[in-house]
VMD Tcl script that draws the C-alpha trace (Angstrom):
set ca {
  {0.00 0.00 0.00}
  {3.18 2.21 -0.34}
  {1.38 4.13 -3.37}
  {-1.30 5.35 -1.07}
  {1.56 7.54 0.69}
  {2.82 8.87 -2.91}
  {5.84 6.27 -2.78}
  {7.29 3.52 -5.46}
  {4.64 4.65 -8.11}
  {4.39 2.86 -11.37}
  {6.76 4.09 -14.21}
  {3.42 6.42 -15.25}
  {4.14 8.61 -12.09}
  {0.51 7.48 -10.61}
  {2.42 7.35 -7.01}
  {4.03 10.25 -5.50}
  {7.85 10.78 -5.24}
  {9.01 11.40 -2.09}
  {8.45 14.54 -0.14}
  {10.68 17.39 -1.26}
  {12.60 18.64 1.09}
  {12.20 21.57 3.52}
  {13.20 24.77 2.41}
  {15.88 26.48 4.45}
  {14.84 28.89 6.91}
  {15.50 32.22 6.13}
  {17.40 34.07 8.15}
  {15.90 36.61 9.84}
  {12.89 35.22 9.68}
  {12.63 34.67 13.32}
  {9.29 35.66 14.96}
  {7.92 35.24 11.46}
  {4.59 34.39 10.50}
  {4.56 31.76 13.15}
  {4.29 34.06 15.39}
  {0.48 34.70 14.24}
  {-0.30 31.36 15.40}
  {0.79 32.27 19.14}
  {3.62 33.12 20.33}
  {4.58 29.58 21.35}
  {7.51 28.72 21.41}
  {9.05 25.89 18.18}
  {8.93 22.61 19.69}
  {12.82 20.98 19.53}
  {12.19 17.18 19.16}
  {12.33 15.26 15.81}
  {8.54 15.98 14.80}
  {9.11 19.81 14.51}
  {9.47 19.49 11.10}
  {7.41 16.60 9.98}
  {5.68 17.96 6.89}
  {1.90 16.22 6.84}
  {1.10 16.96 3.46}
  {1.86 13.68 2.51}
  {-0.94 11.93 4.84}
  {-3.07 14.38 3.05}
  {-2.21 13.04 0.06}
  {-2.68 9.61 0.73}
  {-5.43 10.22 2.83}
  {-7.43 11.62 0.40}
  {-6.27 9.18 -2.61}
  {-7.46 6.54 -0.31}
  {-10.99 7.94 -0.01}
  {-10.71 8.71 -3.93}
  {-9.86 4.79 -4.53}
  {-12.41 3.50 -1.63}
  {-15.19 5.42 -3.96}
  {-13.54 4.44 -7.26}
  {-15.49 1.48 -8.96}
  {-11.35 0.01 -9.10}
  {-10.83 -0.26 -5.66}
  {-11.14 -4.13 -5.67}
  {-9.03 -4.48 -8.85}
  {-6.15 -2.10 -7.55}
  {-6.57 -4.32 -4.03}
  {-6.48 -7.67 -5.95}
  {-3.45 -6.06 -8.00}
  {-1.82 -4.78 -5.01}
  {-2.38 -8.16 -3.39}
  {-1.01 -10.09 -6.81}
  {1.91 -7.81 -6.63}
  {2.45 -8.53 -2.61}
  {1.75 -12.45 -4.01}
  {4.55 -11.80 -7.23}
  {6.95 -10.50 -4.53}
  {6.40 -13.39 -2.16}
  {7.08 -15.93 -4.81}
  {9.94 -14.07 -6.49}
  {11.19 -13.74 -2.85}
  {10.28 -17.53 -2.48}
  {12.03 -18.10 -5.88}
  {14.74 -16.47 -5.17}
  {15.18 -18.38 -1.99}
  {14.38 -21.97 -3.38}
  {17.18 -21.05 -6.23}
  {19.52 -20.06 -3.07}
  {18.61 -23.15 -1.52}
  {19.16 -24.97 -4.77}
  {22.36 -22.91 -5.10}
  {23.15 -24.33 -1.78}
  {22.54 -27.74 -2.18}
  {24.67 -27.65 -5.15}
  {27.36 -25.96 -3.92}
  {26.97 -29.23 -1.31}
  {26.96 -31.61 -3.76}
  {29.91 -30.66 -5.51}
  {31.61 -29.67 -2.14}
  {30.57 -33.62 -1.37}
  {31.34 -35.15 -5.26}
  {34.77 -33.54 -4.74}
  {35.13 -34.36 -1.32}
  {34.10 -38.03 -2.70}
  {36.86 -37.25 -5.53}
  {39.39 -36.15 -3.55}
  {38.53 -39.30 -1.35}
  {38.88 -41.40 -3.92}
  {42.05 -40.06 -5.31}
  {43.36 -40.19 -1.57}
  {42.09 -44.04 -1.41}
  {43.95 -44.70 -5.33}
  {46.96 -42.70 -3.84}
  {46.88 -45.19 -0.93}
  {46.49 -48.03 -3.03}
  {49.50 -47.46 -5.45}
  {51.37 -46.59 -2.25}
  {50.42 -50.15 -0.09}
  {50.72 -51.97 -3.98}
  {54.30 -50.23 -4.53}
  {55.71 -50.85 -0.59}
  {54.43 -55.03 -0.83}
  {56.47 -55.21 -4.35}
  {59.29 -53.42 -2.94}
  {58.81 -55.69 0.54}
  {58.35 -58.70 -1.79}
  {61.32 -57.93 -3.91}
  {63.37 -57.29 -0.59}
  {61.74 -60.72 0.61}
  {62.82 -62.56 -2.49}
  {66.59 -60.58 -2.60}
  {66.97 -61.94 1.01}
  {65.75 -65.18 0.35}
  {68.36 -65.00 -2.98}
  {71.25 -64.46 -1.05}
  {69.90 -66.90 1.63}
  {70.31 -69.83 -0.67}
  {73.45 -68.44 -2.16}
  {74.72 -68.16 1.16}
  {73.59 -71.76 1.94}
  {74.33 -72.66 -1.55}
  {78.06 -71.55 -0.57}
  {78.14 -72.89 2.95}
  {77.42 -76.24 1.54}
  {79.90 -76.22 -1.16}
  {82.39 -75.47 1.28}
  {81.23 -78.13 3.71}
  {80.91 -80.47 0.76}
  {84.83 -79.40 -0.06}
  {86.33 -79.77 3.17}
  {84.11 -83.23 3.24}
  {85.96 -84.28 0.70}
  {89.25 -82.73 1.79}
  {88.50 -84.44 4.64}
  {87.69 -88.32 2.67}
  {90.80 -88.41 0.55}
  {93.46 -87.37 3.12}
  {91.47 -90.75 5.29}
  {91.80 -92.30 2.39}
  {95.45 -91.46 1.41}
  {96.07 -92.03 5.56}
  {94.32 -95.77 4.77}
  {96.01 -96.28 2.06}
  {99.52 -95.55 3.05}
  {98.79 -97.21 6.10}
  {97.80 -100.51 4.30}
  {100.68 -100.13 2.22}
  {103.16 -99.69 5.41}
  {101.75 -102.59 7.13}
  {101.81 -104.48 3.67}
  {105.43 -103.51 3.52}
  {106.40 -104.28 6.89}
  {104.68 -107.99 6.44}
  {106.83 -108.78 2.98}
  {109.55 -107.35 5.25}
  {108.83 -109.25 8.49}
  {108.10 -112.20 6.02}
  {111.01 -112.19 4.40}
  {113.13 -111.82 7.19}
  {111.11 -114.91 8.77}
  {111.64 -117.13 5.37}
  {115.58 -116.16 5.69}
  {115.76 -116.98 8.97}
  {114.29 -120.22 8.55}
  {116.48 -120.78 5.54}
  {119.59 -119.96 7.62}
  {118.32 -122.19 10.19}
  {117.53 -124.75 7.96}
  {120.85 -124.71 6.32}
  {123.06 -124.89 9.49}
  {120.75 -127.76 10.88}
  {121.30 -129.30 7.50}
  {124.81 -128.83 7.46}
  {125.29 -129.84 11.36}
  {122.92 -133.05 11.09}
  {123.83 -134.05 7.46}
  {125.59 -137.55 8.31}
  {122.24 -138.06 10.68}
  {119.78 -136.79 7.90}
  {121.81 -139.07 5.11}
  {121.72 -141.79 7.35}
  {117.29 -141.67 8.26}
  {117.03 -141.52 4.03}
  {119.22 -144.60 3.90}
  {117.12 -146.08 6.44}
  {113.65 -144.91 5.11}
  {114.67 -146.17 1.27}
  {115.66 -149.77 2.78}
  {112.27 -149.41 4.64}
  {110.12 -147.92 1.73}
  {111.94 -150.40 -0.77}
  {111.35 -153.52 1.90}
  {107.46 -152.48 1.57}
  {107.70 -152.21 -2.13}
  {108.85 -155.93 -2.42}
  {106.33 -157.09 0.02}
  {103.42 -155.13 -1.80}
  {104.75 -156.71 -5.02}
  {104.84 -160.38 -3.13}
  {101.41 -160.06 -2.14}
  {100.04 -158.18 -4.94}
  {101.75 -160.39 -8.00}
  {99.57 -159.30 -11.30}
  {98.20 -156.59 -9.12}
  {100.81 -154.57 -9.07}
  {101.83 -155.77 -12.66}
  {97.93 -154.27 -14.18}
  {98.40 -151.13 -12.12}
  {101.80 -150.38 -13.48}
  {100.74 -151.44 -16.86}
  {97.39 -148.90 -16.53}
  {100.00 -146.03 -15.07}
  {102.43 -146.53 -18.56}
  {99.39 -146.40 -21.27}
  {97.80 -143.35 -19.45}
  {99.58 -140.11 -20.49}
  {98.49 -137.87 -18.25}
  {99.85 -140.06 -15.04}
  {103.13 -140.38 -17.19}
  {103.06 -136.33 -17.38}
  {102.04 -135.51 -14.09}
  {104.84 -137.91 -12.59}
  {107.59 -136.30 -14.66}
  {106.33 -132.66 -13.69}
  {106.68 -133.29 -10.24}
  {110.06 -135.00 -10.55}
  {111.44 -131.63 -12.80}
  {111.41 -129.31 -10.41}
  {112.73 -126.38 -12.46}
  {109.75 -127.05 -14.52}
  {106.66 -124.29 -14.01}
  {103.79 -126.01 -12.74}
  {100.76 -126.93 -15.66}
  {98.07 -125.14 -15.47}
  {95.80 -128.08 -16.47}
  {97.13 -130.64 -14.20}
  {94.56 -132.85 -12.64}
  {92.41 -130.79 -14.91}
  {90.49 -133.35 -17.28}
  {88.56 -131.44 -20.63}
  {87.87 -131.97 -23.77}
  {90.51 -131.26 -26.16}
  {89.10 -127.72 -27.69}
  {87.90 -126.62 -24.71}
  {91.36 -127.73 -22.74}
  {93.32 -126.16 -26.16}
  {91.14 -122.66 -25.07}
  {92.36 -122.33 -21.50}
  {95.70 -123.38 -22.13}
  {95.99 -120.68 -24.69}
  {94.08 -118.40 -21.53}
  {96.67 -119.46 -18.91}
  {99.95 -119.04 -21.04}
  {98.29 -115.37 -22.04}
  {97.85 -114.46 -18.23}
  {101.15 -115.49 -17.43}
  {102.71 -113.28 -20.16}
  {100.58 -110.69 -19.27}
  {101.72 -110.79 -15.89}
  {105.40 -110.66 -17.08}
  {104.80 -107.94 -19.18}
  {102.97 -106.24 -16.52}
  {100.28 -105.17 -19.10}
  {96.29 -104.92 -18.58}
  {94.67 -108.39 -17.62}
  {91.29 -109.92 -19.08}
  {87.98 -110.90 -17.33}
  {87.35 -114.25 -17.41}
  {83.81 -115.53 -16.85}
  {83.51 -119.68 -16.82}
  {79.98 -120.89 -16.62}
  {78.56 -124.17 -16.92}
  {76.79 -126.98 -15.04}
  {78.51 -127.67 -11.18}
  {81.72 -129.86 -11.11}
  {82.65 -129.44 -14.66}
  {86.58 -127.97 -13.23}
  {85.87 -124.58 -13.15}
  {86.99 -123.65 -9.61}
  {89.85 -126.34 -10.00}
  {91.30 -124.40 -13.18}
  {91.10 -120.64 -11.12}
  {93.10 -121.93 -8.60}
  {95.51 -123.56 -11.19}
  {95.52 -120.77 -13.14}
  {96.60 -118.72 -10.06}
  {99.47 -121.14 -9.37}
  {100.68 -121.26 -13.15}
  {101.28 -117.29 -13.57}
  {102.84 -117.08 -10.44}
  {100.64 -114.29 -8.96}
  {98.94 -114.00 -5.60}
  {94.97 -115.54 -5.40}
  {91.83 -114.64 -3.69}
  {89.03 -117.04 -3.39}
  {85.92 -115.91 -2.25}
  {81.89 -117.11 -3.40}
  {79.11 -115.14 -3.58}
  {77.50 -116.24 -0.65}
  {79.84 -114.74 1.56}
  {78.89 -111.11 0.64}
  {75.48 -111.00 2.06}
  {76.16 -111.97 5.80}
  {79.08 -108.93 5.70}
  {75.56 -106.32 5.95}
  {77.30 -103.03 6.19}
  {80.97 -104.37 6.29}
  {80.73 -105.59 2.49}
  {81.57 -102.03 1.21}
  {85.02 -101.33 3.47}
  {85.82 -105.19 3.11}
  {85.32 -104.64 -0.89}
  {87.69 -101.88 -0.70}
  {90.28 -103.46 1.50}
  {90.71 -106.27 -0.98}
  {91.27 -104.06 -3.60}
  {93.58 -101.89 -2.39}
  {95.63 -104.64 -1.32}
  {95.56 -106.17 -4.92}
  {96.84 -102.73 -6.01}
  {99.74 -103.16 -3.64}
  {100.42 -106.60 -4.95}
  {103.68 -107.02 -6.20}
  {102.61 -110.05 -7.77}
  {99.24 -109.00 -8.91}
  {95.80 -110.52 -7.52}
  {93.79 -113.25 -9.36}
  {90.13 -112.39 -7.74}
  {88.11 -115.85 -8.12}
  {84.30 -115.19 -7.19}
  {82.50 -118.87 -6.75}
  {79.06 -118.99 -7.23}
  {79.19 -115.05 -8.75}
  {75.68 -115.40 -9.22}
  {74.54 -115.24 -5.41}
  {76.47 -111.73 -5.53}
  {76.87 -110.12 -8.86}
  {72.57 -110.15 -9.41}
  {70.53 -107.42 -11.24}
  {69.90 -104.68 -8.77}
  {67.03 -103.66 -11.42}
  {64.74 -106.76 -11.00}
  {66.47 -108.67 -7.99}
  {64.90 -108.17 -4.31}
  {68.40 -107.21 -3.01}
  {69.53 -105.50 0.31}
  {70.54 -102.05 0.58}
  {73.92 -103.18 1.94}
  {74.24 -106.04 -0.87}
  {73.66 -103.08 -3.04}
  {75.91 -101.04 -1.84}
  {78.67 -103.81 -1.59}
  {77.78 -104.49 -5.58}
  {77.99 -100.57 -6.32}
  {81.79 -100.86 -4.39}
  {82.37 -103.69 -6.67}
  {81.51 -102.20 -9.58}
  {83.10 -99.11 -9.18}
  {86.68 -101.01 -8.69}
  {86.30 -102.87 -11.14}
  {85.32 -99.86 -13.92}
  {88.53 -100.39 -15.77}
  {91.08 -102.60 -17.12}
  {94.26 -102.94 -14.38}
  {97.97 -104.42 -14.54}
  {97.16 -105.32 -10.63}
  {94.39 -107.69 -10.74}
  {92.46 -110.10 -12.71}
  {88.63 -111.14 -12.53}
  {87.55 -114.78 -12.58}
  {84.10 -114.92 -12.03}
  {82.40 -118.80 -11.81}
  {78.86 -119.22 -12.27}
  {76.77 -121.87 -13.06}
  {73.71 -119.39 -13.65}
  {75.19 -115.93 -15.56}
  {71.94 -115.19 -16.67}
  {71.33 -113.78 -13.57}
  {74.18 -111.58 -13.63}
  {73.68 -107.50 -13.68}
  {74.41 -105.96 -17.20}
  {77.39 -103.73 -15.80}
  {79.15 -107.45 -14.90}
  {78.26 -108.50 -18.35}
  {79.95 -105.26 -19.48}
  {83.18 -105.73 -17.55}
  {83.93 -109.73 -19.15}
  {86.31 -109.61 -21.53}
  {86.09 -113.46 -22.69}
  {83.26 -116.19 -21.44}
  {84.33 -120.02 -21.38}
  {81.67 -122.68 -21.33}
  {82.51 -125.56 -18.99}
  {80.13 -128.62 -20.19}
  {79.87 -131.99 -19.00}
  {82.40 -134.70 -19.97}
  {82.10 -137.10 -22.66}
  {83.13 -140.72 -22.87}
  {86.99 -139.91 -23.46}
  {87.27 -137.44 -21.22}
  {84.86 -139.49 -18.25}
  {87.07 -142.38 -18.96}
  {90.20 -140.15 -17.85}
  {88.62 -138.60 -15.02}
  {87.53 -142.65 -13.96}
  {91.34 -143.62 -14.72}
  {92.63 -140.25 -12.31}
  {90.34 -140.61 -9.38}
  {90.80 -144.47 -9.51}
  {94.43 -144.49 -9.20}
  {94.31 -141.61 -6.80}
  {92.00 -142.84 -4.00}
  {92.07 -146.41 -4.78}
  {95.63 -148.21 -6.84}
  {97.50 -145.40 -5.39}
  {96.50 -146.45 -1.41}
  {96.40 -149.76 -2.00}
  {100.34 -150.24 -3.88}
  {101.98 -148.14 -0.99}
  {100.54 -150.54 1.96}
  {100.02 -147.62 4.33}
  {96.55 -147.83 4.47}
  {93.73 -150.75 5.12}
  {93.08 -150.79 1.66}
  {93.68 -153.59 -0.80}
  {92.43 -154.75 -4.32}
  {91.03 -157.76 -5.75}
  {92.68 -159.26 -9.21}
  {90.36 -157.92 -12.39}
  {91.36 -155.94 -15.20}
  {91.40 -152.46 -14.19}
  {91.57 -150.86 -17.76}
  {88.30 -153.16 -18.63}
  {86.47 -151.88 -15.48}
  {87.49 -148.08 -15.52}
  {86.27 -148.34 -19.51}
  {83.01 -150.02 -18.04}
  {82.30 -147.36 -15.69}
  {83.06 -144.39 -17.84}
  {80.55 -145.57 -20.24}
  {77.84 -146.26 -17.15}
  {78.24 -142.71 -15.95}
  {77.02 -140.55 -19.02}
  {75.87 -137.36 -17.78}
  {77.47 -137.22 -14.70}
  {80.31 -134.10 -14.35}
  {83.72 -134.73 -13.11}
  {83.12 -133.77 -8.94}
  {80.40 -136.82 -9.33}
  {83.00 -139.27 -10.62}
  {85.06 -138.15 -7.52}
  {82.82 -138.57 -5.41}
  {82.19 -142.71 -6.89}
  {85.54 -143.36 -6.45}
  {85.96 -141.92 -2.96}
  {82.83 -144.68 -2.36}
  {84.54 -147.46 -3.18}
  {87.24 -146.63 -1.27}
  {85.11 -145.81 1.97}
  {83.24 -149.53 0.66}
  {86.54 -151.17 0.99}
  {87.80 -149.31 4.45}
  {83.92 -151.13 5.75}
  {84.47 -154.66 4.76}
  {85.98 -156.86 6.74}
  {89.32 -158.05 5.04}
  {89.50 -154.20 3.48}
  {89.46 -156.16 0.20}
  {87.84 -153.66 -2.85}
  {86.26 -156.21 -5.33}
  {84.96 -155.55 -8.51}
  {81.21 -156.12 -7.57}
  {81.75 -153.84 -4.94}
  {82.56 -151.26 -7.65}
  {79.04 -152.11 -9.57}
  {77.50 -151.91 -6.81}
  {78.42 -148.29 -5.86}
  {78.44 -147.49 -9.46}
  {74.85 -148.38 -9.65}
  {74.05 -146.35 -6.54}
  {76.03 -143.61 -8.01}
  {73.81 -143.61 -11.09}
  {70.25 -143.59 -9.52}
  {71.31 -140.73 -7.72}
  {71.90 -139.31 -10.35}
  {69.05 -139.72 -12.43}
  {67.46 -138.54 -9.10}
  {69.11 -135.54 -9.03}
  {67.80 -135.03 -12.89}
  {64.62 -135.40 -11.73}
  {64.65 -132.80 -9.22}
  {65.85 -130.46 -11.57}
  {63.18 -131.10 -13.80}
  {60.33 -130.80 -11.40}
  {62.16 -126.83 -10.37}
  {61.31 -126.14 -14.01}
  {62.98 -125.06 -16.93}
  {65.33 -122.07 -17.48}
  {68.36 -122.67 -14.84}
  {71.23 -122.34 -15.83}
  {72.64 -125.16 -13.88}
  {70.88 -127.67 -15.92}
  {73.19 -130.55 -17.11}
  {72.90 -130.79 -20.99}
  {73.01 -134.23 -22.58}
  {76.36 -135.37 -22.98}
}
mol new
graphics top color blue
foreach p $ca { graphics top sphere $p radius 0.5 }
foreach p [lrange $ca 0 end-1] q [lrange $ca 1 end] { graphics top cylinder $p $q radius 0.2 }
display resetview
C-alpha cells in the first residue's frame, strides 16, 4: 500500500515521489509568520518538522480509490503484486537453496573425488611398498640360498678334503703294514732258511743216514706189496704206462725247475682244454709284461673244473689268489663295502698281482634292477663295480657261475672273454675214472700204508666199463664214486675192494643221479645249472 503515501509509483508517475525537502529557513525570519499562530515557542524534538502533506495526500487518494469502482481491482493487483513478490522472494530463496545444495553436492562429489584419489593414492602406495617388501623378501631369500648354496659347497669341499686325506692315511697305512709284512716275512723265510741250512749242514751224516734207512724201509714195503700183490701190481703199473696224463704228471713233479701246468689234474675236452691253455699261457705273459689283464667268466653246469682251473691258473702265472663265493657277501651287511675296498687296495699293492676268483658269482653279482636285493648287498655291488670300472695291470677277474643269466648288465659289461665248462664225454669221463681211480684207490692200495687192498680184475676193462655207465654225470660226481669205493673197501671186513663192490656203488652212483635229474626237472625249466646231454 506504499502508493497510497505517494511512494514507489508505477513508471506512469501514478504514485508520488518522495516529499521534497524543507526549504531552508531564512534568516531573519525569526518571529515570522509563526508568530500569528501564538507566540509559542518551536517545539525541539524530531517531529518539529514533519511535513503532513503527505498523509493528506494519501489520505485523500485513499478515499478517492475507496469510492472508485477500481478499488477491488487495484486491491487484488496490489495483493497479486504482494503475491509476485512473495514468490519471487520464495524463488529467489528456493534457487539459493538450490544454489546451496549444489554448492553441497559438488563440495561432497569432490570431497568423494578427492577421497577417492586419496584411497587410489593409498592403493599405489600399499601396492608399490608389498612389491618393494616382496622384492626385498625374495633378494633376502636370494642371497639366503646363495649363502647356503656356498656354505654347503664349502662343507661339501672340506668333506671331501676331509675323505681323501682318510683315504690317502688308509692307504699308506695298508701299504706300510703291507710292507712291513713282505719285510717281516722275508726276514722270517731267511731266517728259517739260515736255520735250515746250518741244521742241514750240522745233522747231514744223521739226515743221510734216516734216508738210507727210510729207502731200505720204503723199498722192503715195495717188495712185500709186489709179493702179495703179484699181477696186481703188474695191471696197475701197466694202466699207469698207457695213461699219459699219469706219465706227465709224474715227470712234472720230478722236474722241479719245470713251471707247474696249469691243467694238471684238470680233465677237458681237447678244444675246450686247447682254449684255456691258450688263456693261462696269455695271463702269465701278461703278468710278465705287466700289461692290462682280461675278465674271465667260466659258466657251466657244477663240477665241470671250473673252480679247480682258477686256482691252477693262479698257481701257473705265479701271482697272488683270492678265493671268495658269492655267498659270503650278504652276511658282511654293512661291512661288504670297506671289506670290498680293502681287498682291492691290497691287490693294487700286490707285487705279484691278484687273481680275484668269485665262486658262485651269481649269489652276488645279481641285477639290482629286478632282484629283491639289500641295501647293503647293493651297496657292496655298487663298491664292486666301481673297482672294477677299468682294465688294471694289478688284478684279474675270474668270475664262476653256473647261472650268468642272472648276472647285472654292468658285470656282463666288464667280461672280456666267457668259457663254457660242459659236461664230460666218454673220453674225457674215462680219464677222469682212470685219475680218481688211481688216486684214492691203486694209489693207497700199492703203498701198503693204508687198510686198503684190491682184488685181481682188469682195471683198464672196469674203468672203460664205468666211464661208459656214468654218461651225464660231471667230473666232482666221478670223484665222489671213487671216494665210495674206497670208503666200501675201508667197511668190509678183510678191506678187500672187489669188482662187484665197484658195480654196486656205481649203480648207486647212477640212480642218484638220475634222481638228481629229476629234481631239476620238477624246479622247471630255465636254470642255468641244468646238465645238458652229454
Amino acid at each position: 500500500m506504499s502508493w497510497l503515501f505517494g511512494i514507489n509509483k508505477g513508471p506512469k508517475g501514478e504514485g508520488a515521489g518522495p516529499p521534497p525537502p524543507l526549504p531552508p529557513a531564512q534568516p531573519g525570519a525569526e518571529g515570522g509568520g509563526d508568530r500569528g499562530l501564538g507566540d509559542r515557542p518551536a517545539p525541539k524534538d524530531k517531529w518539529s518538522n514533519f511535513d503532513p502533506t503527505g498523509l493528506e495526500r494519501a489520505a485523500k487518494a485513499a478515499r478517492e480509490l475507496e469510492h472508485s469502482r477500481y478499488a477491488k481491482d487495484a486491491l487484488n493487483l496490489a495483493q497479486m503484486q504482494e503475491q509476485t513478490l512473495q514468490l519471487e522472494q520464495q524463488s529467489k530463496l528456493k534457487e539459493y537453496e538450490a544454489a546451496v545444495e549444489q554448492l553441497k553436492s559438488e563440495q561432497i562429489r569432490a570431497q568423494a573425488e578427492e577421497r577417492r584419489k586419496t584411497l587410489s593414492e593409498e592403493t599405489r602406495q600399499h601396492q608399490a611398498r608389498a612389491q618393494y617388501q616382496d622384492k626385498l623378501a625374495r633378494q633376502r631369500y636370494e642371497d639366503q640360498l646363495k649363502q647356503q648354496q656356498l656354505l654347503n659347497e664349502e662343507n661339501l669341499r672340506k668333506q671331501e678334503e676331509s675323505v681323501q686325506k682318510q683315504e690317502a692315511m688308509r692307504r699308506a697305512t695298508v701299504e706300510r703294514e703291507m710292507e712291513l709284512r713282505h719285510k717281516n716275512e722275508m726276514l722270517r723265510v731267511e731266517a728259517e732258511a739260515r736255520a735250515r741250512a746250518k741244521a742241514e749242514r750240522e745233522n747231514a751224516d744223521i739226515i743221510r743216514e734216516q734216508i738210507r734207512l727210510k729207502a731200505a724201509e720204503h723199498r722192503q714195503t715195495v717188495l712185500e706189496s709186489i709179493r702179495t700183490a703179484g699181477t696186481l701190481f703188474g695191471e696197475g703199473f701197466r694202466a699207469f704206462v698207457t695213461d699219459w696224463d699219469k706219465v706227465t704228471a709224474t715227470v712234472s713233479r720230478r722236474l722241479l725247475s719245470r713251471p707247474q701246468d696249469a691243467l694238471e689234474g684238470v680233465v677237458l675236452s681237447p678244444s675246450l682244454e686247447a682254449r684255456v691253455r691258450d688263456i693261462a699261457i696269455a695271463t702269465r705273459n701278461t703278468k710278465k709284461n705287466r700289461s692290462l689283464y682280461r675278465n674271465i667268466l667260466m659258466y657251466g653246469p657244477p663240477g665241470t673244473g671250473k673252480t679247480l682251473f682258477a686256482k691252477k691258473l693262479a698257481l701257473h702265472s705265479g701271482m697272488d689268489y683270492a678265493i671268495m663265493t658269492g655267498g659270503d657277501v650278504a652276511p658282511m651287511g654293512r661291512e661288504g663295502v670297506t671289506a670290498m675296498h680293502k681287498l682291492f687296495d691290497w691287490a693294487n699293492t700286490s707285487r705279484r698281482g691278484l687273481l680275484l676268483f668269485v665262486d658262485e658269482a651269481d649269489a652276488f653279482l645279481r641285477k639290482r634292477a629286478t632282484e629283491k636285493i639289500s641295501e647293503d648287498l647293493r651297496a657292496t655291488l655298487n663298491a664292486f663295480l666301481y673297482r672294477t670300472g677299468q682294465h688294471s695291470n694289478k688284478f684279474m677277474l675270474v668270475l664262476a657261475s653256473n647261472q650268468p643269466e642272472q648276472f647285472d648288465w654292468a658285470i656282463n659289461d666288464r667280461i672280456n672273454e666267457m668259457v663254457h665248462f660242459d659236461l664230460p664225454g666218454q673220453e674225457e669221463r674215462e680219464r677222469l675214472v682212470r685219475m680218481y681211480f688211481d688216486k684214492y684207490v691203486l694209489k693207497p692200495a700199492t703203498e701198503g700204508k693204508q687198510r686198503l687192498k684190491l682184488a685181481q680184475f682188469d682195471y683198464g676193462r672196469k674203468c672203460s666199463e664205468v666211464a661208459r655207465l656214468t654218461e651225464g654225470m660231471s667230473g666232482r660226481e666221478i670223484a665222489q664214486l671213487a671216494v665210495s669205493w674206497q670208503a666200501t673197501a675201508y667197511a668190509s671186513e678183510d678191506g678187500v675192494l672187489t669188482e662187484a663192490m665197484m658195480d654196486t656203488r656205481v649203480q648207486d652212483a647212477v640212480q642218484q643221479h638220475q634222481q638228481k635229474m629229476c629234481w631239476l626237472k620238477a624246479e622247471g625249466p630255465g636254470r642255468g645249472d641244468e646238465p645238458s646231454p652229454s
